[in-house]
N, C-alpha and C positions, 0 to 999 in steps of 0.2 A: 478280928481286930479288937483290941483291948481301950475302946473308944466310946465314950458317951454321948447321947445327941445333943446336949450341951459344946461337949470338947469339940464333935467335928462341925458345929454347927460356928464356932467361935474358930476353928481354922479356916474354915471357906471364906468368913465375914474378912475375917484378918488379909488371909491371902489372894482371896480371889474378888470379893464382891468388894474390898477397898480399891480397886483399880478403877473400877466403874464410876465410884463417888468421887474421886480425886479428877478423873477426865472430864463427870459433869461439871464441875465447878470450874477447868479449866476452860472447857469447848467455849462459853460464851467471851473468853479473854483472848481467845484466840482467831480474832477475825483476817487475819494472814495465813493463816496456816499454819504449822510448826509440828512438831514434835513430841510424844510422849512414850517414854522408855520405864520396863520395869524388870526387874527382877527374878527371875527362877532359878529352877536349880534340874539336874539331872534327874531328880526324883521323881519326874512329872511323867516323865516315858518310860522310865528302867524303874525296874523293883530298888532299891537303897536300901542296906541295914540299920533298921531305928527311924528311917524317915515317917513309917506309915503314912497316918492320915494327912500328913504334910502334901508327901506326892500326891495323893488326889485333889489338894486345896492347888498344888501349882499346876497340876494338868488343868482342872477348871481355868486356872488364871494363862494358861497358854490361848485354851481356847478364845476367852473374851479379848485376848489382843486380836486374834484374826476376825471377831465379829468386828470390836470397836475399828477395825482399820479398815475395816468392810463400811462399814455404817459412816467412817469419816472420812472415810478419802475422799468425795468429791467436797468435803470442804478445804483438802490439801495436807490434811493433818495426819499425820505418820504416828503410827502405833507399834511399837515392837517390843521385842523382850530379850535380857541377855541372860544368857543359862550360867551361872557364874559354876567354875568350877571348885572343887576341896578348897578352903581356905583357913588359913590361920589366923582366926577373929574372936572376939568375946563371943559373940553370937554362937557360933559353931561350937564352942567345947560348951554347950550345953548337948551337941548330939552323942549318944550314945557310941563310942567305938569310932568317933572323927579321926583321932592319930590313928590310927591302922589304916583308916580310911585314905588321908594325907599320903602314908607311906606306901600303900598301894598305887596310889596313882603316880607316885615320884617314880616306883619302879617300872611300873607299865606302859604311862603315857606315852606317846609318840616321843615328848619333848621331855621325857624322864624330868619332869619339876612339878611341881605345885603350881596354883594358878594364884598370881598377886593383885592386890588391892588396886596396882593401877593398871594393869593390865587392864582391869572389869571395869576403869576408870575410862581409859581410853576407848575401851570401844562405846561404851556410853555415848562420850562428848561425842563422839564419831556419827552416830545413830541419832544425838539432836541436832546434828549440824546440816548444813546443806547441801553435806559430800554426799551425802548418805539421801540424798532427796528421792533417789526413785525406789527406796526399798523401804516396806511395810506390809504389817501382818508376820513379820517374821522373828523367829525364834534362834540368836547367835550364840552358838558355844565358845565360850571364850575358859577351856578347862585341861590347856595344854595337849589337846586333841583323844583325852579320852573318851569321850563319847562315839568316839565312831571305833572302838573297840567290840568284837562279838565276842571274843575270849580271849585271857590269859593265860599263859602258861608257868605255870609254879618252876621256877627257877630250882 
């Protein structure tokens, strides 16, 4: 890996160990209980082209959802995470090879499309709501069902 202990030390802080500061500050406002929802991506379990050190900053950040929902559920507060899939955002076309990426998963996914902005929106609100009350610690792919791909076949 082409990574310096500066770079991955400033991806972990970014991706992983800001979940922890952002819940500390919540947990004391939260004396009912509620909800805290974050962000990942497929990189965190699967190898990804160009993600590197990213995927091991959101695998960390997988794990501290199932500590933190360990460590708060008996205060009632739900901890989860939504694995957003390929998207077409500012963010993203800083990754290396994201359109192929996009276009791969349009042609492979279960649901041959790309995953949209309110797609990742909806199950969000869904996951702080209190439809969503019995479930925490967990990790939703919301990536038009490619994740639970073992392989493609080259068309």
């Amino acid at each position: 890996m082409n990574t310096s202990k500066d770079g991955f030390n400033l991806a972990m802080s970014i991706s992983t160990y800001s979940l922890i500061e952002v819940t500390n500050a919540l947990v004391p406002l939260m004396t009912d209980g509620g909800s805290i929802v974050t962000l990942s991506y497929l990189g965190a379990v699967k190898v990804v082209p160009n993600y590197n050190v990213m995927g091991v900053a959101k695998a960390g950040l997988e794990a501290s959802v199932r500590y933190l929902a360990a460590e708060l559920g008996p205060k009632q507060i739900r901890v989860n995470a939504v694995s957003a899939g390929s998207i077409r955002t500012l963010a993203s076309s800083a990754i290396g090879g994201i359109q192929t990426m996009i276009k791969h998963v349009e042609e492979n996914a279960p649901l041959r499309r790309a995953t949209t902005t309110e797609e990742v929106g909806n199950t969000t609100a869904f996951l702080a709501s209190d439809a969503a009350g019995g479930i925490t610690g967990q990790v939703i792919y919301v990536d038009s069902g490619y994740e639970i791909l073992g392989a493609t076949i080259e068309k």
